[in-house]
C-alpha positions as CSV (number, residue, x, y, z in Angstrom):
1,X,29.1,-41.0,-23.0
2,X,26.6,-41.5,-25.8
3,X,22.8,-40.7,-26.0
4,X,20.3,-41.7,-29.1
5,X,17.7,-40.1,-29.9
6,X,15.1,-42.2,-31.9
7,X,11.6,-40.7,-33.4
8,X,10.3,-42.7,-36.1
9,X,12.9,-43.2,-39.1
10,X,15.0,-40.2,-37.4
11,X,17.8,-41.7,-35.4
12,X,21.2,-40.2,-34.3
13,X,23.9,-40.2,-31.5
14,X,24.7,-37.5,-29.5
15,X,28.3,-38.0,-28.5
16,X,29.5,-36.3,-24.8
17,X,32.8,-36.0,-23.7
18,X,36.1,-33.9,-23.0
19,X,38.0,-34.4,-26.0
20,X,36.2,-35.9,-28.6
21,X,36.7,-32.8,-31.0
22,X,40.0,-35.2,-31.7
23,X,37.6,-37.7,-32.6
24,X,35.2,-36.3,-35.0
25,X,36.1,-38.6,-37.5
26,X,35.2,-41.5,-35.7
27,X,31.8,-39.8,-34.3
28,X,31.2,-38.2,-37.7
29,X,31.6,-39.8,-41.7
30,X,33.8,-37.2,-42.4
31,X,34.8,-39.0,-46.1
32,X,33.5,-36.4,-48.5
33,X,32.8,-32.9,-49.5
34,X,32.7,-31.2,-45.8
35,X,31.4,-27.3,-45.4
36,X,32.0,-26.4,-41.6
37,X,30.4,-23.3,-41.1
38,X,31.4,-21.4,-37.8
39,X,31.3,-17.9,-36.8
40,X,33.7,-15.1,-36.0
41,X,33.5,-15.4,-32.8
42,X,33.7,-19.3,-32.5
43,X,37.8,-19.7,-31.4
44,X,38.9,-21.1,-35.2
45,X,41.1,-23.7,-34.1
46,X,37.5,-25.5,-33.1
47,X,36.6,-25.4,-37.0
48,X,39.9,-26.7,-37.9
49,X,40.3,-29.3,-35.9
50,X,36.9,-30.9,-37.5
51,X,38.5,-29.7,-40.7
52,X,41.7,-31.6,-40.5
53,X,39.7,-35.0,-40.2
54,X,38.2,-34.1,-43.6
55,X,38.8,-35.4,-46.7
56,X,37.7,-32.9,-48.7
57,X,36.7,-29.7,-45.9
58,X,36.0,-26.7,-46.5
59,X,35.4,-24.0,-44.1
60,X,33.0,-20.8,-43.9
61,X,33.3,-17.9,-41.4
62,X,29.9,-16.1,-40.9
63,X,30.1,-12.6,-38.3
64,X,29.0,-13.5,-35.2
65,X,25.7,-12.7,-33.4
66,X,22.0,-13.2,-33.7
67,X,22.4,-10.5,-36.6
68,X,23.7,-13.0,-38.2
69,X,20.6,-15.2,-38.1
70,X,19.5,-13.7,-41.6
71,X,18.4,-14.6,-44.9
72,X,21.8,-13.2,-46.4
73,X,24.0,-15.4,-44.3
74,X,21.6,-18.2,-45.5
75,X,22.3,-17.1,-48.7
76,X,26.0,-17.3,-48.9
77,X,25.9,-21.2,-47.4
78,X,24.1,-22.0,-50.1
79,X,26.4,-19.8,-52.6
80,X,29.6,-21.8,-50.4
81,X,27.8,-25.0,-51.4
82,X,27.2,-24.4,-55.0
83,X,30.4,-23.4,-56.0
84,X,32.3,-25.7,-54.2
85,X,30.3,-28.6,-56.1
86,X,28.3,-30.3,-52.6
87,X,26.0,-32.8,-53.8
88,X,23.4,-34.7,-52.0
89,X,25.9,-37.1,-50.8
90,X,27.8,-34.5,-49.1
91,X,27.5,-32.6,-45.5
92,X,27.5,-29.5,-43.3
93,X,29.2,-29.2,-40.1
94,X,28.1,-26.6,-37.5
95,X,30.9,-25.4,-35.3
96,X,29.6,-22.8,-33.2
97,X,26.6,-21.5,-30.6
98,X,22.7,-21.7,-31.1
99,X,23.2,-19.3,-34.5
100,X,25.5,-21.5,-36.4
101,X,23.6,-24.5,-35.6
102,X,20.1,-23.3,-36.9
103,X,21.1,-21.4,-40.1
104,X,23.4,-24.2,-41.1
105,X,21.1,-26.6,-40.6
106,X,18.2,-24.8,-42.2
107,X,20.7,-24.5,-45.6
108,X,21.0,-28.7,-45.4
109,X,17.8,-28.6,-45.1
110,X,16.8,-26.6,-48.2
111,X,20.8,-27.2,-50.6
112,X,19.5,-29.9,-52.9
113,X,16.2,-30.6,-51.1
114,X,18.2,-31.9,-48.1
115,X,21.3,-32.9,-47.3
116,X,23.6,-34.3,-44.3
117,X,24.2,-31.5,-41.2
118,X,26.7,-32.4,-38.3
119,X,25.8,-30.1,-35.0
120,X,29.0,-29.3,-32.8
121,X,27.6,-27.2,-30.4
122,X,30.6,-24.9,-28.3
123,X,28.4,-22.8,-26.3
124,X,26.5,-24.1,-23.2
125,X,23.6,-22.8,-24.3
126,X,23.8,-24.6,-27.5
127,X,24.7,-28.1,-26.3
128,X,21.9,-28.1,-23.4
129,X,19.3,-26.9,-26.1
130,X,19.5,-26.5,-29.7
131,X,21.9,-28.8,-30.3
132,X,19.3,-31.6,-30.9
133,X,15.5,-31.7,-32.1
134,X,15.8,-30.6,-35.3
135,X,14.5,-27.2,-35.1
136,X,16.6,-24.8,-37.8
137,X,15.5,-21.6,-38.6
138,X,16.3,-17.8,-39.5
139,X,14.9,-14.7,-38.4
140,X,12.9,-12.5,-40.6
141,X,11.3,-8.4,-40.4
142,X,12.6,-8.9,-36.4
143,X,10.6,-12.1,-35.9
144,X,12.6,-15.0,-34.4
145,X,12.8,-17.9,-35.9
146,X,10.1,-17.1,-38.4
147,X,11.2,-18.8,-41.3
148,X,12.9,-22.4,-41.0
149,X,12.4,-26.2,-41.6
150,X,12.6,-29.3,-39.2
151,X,15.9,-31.1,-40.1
152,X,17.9,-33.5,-37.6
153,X,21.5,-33.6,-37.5
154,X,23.3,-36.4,-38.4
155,X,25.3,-36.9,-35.5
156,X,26.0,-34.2,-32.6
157,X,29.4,-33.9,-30.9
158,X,29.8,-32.2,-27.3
159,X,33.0,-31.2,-25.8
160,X,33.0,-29.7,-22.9
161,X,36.7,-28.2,-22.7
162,X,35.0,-25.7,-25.8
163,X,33.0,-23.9,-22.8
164,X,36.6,-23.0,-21.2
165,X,37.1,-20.2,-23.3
166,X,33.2,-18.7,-22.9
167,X,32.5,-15.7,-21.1
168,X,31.4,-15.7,-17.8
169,X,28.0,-14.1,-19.0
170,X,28.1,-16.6,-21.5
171,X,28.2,-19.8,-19.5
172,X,25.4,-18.0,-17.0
173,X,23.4,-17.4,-20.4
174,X,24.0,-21.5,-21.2
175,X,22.9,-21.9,-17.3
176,X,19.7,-20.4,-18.0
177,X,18.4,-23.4,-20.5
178,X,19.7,-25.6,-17.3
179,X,17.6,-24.4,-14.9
180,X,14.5,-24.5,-17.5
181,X,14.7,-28.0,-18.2
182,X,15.1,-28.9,-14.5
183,X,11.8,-26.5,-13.0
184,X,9.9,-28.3,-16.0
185,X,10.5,-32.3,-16.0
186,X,13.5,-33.0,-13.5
187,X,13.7,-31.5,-9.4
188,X,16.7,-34.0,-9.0
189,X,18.4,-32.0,-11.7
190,X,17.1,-28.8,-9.9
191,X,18.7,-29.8,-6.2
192,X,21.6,-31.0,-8.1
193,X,22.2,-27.3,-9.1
194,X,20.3,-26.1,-5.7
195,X,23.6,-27.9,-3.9
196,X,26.5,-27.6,-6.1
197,X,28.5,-24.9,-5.4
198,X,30.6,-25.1,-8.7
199,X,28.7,-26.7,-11.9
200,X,31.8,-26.9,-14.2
201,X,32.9,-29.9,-12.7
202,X,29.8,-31.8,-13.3
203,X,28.8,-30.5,-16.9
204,X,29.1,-33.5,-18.8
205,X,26.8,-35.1,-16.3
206,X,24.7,-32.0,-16.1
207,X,25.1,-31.6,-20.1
208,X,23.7,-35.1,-20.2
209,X,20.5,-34.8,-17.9
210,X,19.2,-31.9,-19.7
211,X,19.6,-33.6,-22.9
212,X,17.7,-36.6,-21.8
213,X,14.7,-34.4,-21.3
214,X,15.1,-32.8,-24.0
215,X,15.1,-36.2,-26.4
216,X,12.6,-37.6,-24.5
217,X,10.2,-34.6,-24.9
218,X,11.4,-34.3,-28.9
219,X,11.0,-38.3,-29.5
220,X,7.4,-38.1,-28.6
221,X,6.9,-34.7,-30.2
222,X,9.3,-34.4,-33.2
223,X,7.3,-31.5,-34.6
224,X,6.2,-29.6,-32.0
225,X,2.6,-30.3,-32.1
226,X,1.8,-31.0,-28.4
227,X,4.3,-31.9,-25.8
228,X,7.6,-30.4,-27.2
229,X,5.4,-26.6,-26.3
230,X,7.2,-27.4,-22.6
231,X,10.3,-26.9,-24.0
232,X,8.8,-23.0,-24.3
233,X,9.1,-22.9,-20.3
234,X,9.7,-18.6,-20.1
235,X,10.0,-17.8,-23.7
236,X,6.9,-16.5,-24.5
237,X,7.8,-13.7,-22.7
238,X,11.2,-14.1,-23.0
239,X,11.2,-13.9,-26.4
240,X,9.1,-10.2,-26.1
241,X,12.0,-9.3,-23.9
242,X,14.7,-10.0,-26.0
243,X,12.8,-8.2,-28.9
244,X,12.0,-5.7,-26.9
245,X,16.2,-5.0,-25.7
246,X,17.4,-5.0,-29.0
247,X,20.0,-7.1,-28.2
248,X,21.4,-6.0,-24.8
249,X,19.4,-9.1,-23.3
250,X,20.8,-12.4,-24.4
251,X,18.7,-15.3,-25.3
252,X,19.2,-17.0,-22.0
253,X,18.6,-14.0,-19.9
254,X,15.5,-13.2,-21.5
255,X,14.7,-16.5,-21.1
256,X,15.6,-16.1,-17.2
257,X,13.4,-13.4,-17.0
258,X,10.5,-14.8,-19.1
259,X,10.4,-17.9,-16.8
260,X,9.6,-15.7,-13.4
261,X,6.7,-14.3,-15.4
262,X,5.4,-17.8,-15.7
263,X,6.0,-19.7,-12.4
264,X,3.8,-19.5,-9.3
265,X,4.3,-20.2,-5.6
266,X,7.6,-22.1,-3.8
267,X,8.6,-22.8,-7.3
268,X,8.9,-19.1,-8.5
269,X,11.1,-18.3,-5.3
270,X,13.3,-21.3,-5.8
271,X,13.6,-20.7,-9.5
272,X,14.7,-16.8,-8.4
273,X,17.3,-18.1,-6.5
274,X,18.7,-20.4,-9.0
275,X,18.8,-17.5,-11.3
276,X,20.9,-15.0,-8.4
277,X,22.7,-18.0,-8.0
278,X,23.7,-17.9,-12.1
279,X,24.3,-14.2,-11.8
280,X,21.2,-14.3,-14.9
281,X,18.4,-11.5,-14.9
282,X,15.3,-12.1,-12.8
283,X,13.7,-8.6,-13.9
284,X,13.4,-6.5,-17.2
285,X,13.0,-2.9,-17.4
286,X,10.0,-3.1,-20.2
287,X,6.7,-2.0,-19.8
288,X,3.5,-4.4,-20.0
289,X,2.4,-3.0,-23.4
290,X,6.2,-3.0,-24.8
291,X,6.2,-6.9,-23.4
292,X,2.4,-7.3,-24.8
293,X,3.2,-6.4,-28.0
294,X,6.2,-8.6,-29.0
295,X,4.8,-11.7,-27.4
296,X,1.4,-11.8,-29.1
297,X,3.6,-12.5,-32.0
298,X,4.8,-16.1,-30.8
299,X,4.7,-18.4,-33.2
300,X,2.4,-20.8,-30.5
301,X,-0.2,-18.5,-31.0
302,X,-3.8,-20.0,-31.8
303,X,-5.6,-17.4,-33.1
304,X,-5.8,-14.9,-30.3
305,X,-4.4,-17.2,-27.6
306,X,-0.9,-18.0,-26.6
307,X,0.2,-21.1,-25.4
308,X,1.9,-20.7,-21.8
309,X,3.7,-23.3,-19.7
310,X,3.5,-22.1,-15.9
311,X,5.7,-24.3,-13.0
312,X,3.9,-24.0,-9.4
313,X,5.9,-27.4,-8.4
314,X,9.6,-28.1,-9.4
315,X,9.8,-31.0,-11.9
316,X,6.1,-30.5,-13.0
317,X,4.3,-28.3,-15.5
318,X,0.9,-27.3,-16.9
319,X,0.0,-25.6,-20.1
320,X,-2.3,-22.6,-20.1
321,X,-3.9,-20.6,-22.9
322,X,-3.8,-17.0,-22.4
323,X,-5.9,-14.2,-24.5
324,X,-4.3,-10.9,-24.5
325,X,-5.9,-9.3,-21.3
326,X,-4.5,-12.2,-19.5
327,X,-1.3,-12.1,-21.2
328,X,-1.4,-8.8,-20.2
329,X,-2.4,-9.1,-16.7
330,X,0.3,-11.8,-15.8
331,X,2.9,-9.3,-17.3
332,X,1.4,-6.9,-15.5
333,X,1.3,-8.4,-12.0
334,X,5.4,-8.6,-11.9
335,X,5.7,-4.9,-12.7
């Protein structure tokens, strides 16, 4: 299946289906210079196979792992680039989860003051979320996502037969950015996941829904000025948390986590259950002030205010602008 996202003059597919790594050069114009970047962890044959409907490709292995999401790796795209010869007329392919995606798309962004980026996301994680919008960013003095640019992909290719060789914590981790989507803007996704007893039978169709909130919530927010802040749905303090672990919470757990802290009523209980159901993290073992400190750094921040998006009904949301004694409170009151 194919979805479009259209914002203005941004406009690109985003192809779905079991497969269609086969296909990239029919999804993708694959007739030039080609750096696919991937990472260590990323099975290689992936990279290769977008490789071998090159012309011209040429492939870059970065370590795996949000350590990863530096300046330095940043760097050496660029460097991989420039001496190979890329010109503006050439691409970037990202083969790989949520890290490959954003730093290769933040070099296109910044190689020659822009050029093509293909996204082929192989994570779940990565194909429900970051896969589209156009966010692409590094991290920087152990801020997330810090430093970065808006820049589309060209295209986006989804296969789900990549998520066959992710860990089981993995795929929960993918499951999480699933369940945010559906508490936020869709309860017929929710009960679809409330009632399933397996979801890997379904995940081009449940790939699919979460995409089409996501593109409609981007196409009427491209740069995160107003509406797109729902997308945010637990990471305010998820974020903190994942600071705060130091890397033994993923993103998606600590986004699991962060989403309890912000939901209220029958929708906080149902969302707990989803998340026992995904075997993800409904608790963290930080204290308020570790929590406090990290998340009055989010980048939503308006002066002393950050900008939360609380669920009390399935499918709906509200925004709410917390100081830090109520930032503090709210973390407080699930300790």
């Amino acid at each position: 299946m194919t979805l479009e996202f259209r914002s203005g003059r941004i406009a690109y597919d985003i192809s779905i289906g079991n497969g269609l790594l086969l296909e990239a050069d029919r999804i993708f114009d694959l007739k030039r210079k080609v750096l696919v970047v991937t990472d260590s962890g990323v099975p290689v044959e992936y990279a290769r196979a977008i490789i071998s409907r090159c012309s011209e490709g040429h492939l870059l292995v970065i370590p795996q792992g949000e350590e990863s999401k530096t300046l330095e790796s940043f760097e050496s795209i660029l460097s991989a680039l420039l001496d190979a010869g890329f010109t503006r007329s050439d691409a970037v392919v990202a083969v790989g989860g949520g890290v490959v995606g954003d730093i290769s798309g933040f070099a296109a962004a910044c190689y020659q003051r822009g050029i093509d980026y293909y996204n082929v996301p192989t994570t779940l994680l990565s194909q429900v979320d970051s896969s589209v919008g156009g966010k692409t960013a590094v991290n920087f003095h152990g801020i997330k996502n810090i430093v970065g640019a808006f820049h589309h992909p060209a295209g986006v290719l989804i296969d789900p037969r990549t998520l066959l060789t992710l860990s089981p914590r993995l795929f929960s981790e993918g499951m999480a950015e699933v369940v945010k989507m559906a508490a936020t803007s869709d309860a017929e996704l929710f009960r679809l996941l409330e009632n399933c007893d397996d979801p890997k039978p379904l995940l081009p169709e449940i790939i699919a829904a979460a995409l089409r909130i996501k593109i409609a919530v981007v196409e009427q927010d491209p740069e995160e000025k107003d509406l797109r802040a729902v997308l945010n749905f637990g990471h305010t303090i998820g974020h903190a948390i994942e600071a705060a672990s130091a890397g033994s919470f993923f993103h998606g757990e600590a986004v699991a986590a962060g989403m309890l802290y912000a939901a209220e009523g029958e929708a906080a209980a149902r969302i707990e259950a989803l998340l026992r159901k995904f075997s993800l993290p409904v608790s963290d073992p930080f204290t308020t002030e570790e929590l406090l400190r990290f998340a009055l750094r989010d980048k939503k921040r308006s002066g002393e205010a950050v900008k939360l998006v609380r669920v009390d009904t399935i499918g709906k949301f509200r925004f709410e602008w917390a100081d830090p004694a109520a930032l503090g409170a709210l973390i407080q009151s699930r300790k």
